[in-house]
VMD Tcl script that draws the C-alpha trace (Angstrom):
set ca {
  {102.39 251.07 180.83}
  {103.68 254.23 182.29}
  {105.64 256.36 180.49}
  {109.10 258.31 181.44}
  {110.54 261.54 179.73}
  {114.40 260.20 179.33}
  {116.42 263.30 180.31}
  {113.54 265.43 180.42}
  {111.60 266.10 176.80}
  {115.05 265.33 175.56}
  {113.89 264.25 172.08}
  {113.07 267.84 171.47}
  {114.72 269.81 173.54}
  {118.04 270.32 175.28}
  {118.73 267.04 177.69}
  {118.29 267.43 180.91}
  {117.82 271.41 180.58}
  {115.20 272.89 182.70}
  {113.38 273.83 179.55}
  {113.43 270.05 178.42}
  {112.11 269.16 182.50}
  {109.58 272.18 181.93}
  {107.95 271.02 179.00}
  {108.14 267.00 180.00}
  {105.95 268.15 183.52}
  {103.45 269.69 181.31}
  {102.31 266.47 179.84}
  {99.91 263.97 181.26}
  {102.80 261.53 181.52}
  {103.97 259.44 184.57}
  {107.21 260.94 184.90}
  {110.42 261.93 184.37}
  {114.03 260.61 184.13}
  {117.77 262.46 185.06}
  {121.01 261.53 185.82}
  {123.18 263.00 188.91}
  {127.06 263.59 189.07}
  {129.28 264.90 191.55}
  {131.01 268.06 191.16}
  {134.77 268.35 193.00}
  {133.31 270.41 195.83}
  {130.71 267.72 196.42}
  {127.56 269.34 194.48}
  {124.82 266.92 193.06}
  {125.38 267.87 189.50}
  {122.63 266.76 186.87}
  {124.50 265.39 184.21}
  {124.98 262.64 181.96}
  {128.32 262.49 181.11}
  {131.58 262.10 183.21}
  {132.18 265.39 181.25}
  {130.69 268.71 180.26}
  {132.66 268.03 176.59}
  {129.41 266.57 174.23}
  {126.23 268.93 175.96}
  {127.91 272.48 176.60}
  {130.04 275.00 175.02}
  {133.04 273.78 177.68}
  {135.38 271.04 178.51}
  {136.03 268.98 181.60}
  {135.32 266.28 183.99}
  {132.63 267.30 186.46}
  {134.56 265.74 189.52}
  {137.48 268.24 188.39}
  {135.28 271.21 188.20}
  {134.01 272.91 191.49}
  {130.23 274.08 190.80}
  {131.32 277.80 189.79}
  {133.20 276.85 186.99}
  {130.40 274.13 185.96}
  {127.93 277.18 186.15}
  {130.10 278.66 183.39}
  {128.99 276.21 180.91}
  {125.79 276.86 178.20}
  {124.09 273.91 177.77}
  {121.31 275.16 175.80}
  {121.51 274.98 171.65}
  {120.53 277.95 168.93}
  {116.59 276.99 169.06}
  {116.20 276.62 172.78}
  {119.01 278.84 174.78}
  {119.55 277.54 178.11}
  {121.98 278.15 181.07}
  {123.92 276.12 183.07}
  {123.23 272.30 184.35}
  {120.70 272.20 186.70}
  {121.54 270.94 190.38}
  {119.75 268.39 191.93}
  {118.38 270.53 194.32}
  {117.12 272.92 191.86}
  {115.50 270.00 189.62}
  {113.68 268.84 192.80}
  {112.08 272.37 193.11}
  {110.69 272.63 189.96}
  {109.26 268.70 189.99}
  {108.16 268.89 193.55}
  {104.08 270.25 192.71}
  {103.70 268.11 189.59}
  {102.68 265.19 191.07}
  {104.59 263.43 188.39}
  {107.24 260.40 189.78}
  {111.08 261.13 189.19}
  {113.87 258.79 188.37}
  {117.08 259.58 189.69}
  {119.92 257.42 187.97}
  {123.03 257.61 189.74}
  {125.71 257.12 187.87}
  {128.99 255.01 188.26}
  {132.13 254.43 188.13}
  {132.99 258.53 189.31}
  {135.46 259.43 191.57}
  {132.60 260.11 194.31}
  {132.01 256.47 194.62}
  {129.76 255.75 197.69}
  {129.71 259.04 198.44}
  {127.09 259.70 195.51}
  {123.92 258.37 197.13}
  {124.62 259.26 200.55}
  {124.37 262.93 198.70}
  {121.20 261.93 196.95}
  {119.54 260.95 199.94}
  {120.61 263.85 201.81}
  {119.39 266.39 199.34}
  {116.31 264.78 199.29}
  {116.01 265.07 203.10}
  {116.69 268.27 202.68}
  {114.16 269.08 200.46}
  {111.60 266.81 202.39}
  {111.00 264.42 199.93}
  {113.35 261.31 201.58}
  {109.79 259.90 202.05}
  {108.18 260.92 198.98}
  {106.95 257.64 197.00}
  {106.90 259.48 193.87}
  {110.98 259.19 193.74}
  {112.67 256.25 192.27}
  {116.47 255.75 192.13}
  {118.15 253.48 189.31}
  {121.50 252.85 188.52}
  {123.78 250.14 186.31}
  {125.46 249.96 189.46}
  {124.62 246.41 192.43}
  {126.98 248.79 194.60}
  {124.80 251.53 194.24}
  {121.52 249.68 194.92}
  {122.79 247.85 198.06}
  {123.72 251.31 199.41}
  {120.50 252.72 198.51}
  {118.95 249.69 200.50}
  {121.14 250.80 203.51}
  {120.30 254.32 203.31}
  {116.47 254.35 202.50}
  {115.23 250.88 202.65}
  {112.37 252.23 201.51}
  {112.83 253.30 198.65}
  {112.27 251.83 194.93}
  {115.46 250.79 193.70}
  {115.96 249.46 190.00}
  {118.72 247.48 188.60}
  {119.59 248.76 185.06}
  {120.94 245.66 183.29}
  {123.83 245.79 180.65}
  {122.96 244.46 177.55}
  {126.03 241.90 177.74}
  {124.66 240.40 180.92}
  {122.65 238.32 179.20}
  {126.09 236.39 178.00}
  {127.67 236.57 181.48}
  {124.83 235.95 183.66}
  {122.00 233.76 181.81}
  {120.20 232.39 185.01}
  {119.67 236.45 185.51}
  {121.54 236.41 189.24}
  {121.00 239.34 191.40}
  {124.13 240.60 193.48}
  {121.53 243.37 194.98}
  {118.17 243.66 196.04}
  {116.41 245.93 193.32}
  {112.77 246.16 193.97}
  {112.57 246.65 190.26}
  {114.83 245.41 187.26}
  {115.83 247.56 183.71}
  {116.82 246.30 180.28}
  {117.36 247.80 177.41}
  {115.26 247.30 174.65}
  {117.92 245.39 172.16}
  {118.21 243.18 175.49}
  {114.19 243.04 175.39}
  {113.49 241.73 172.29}
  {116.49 239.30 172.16}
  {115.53 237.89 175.38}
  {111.57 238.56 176.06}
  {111.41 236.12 178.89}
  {113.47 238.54 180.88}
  {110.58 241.13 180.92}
  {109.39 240.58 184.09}
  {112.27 238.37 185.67}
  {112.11 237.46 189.35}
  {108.11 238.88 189.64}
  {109.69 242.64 189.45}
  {108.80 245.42 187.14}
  {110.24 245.76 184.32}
  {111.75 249.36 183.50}
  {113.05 249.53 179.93}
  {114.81 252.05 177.70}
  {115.42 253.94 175.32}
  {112.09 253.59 173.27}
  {111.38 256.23 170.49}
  {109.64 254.71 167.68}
  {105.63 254.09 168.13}
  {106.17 250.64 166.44}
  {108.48 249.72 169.15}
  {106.41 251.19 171.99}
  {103.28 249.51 170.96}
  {106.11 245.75 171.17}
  {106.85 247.02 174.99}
  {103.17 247.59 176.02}
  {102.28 244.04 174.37}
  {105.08 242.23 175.89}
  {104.60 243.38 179.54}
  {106.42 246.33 180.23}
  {105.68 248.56 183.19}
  {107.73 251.38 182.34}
  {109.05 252.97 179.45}
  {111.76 255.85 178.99}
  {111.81 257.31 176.39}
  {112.74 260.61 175.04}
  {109.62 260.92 172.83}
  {106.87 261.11 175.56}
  {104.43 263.20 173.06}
  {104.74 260.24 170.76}
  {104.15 257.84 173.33}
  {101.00 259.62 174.41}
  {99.41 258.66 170.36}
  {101.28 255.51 170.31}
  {99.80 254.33 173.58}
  {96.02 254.84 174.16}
  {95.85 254.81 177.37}
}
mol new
graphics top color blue
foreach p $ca { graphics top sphere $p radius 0.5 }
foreach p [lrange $ca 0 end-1] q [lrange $ca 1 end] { graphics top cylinder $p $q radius 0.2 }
display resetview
């Protein structure tokens, strides 16, 4: 089972800070796990939240903010002082020599609809890497992962699942073409016959607790995010 830093080292420090990224690319882990925005003058923001109101010292939607006023904003805490969010661009610069794999989750609804992966796939162009195996893109969004299929065809695309789907769509119906498929793992251990649906990977989140990480490596999961990873390491004897 591989395992995925969720946010970076995110359990410990910062989310996706470059101190939590640092410190996540220093372990002998598979790889590591952020989320991309769009800023109002069409930067690749890495960001959780629509907002910068519940990681930073500021308020404010990141598709109102042009990238000088995001740079304002300190996302570090008292322990671990940090600056602003990282851009994609940036992120891809420091991950680039680990040989570690990186999942980009793009993330949806936002005002930069479509807009947001044709961005992703031209930064990593930019940056060389459009070819790169090592990169992964996931979202909750079908939208998003038949655009990704029309951009890079290519590339690994997985399906995050909402937890209610498994109300609303019991035979598990695609309305993409993931080459991999996520769950939570509430979703996984109320429904462990979806691990592995359609003969894809499964990708599952967010596991922290070594009793619950030792359940996804016995019931067949591929990859696990997780913003432990140091636990995961002991919990997991690889």
């Amino acid at each position: 089972m591989k395992i995925v830093a969720h946010r970076g080292y995110s359990g410990k420090y910062p989310e996706l800070s470059p101190l939590a990224f640092e410190k996540a690319l220093e372990l002998p882990i598979h790889g590591i796990e952020c989320d991309v925005r769009m800023s109002r003058d069409g930067k690749v923001v890495v960001n959780h939240d629509a907002t910068l109101d519940r990681t930073s010292d500021r308020i404010g939607k990141l598709s109102a903010l042009d990238w000088a006023e995001i740079k304002l904003a300190d996302i570090g805490s008292e322990k671990h002082p940090q600056q602003y969010p990282l851009l994609l661009d940036e992120l891809l610069e420091m991950w680039e020599p680990s040989g570690q794999h990186l999942y980009i989750e793009t993330k949806h609804p936002g005002a930069a609809g479509d807009i947001l992966e044709e961005q992703v796939v031209l930064r990593l162009r930019y940056a060389g890497l459009i070819d790169d195996p090592r990169i992964h893109i996931i979202s909750f969004s079908h939208r998003a992962i038949r655009r990704m299929k029309s951009l890079a065809p290519h590339m690994d695309r997985i399906y995050l699942r909402r937890d209610w789907e498994r109300h609303f769509n019991r035979p598990d119906v695609l309305l993409s073409e993931p080459t991999g498929l996520g769950m939570s793992l509430l979703r996984g251990k109320l429904q462990p016959s979806a691990i592995g649906a359609h003969g894809l990977p499964t990708y599952m989140w967010t596991i922290d607790k070594p009793e619950d990480m030792k359940w996804a490596w016995a019931n067949g999961v591929d990859i696990l995010a997780t913003n432990q990873p140091e636990v995961a390491l002991h919990a997991i004897q690889m």
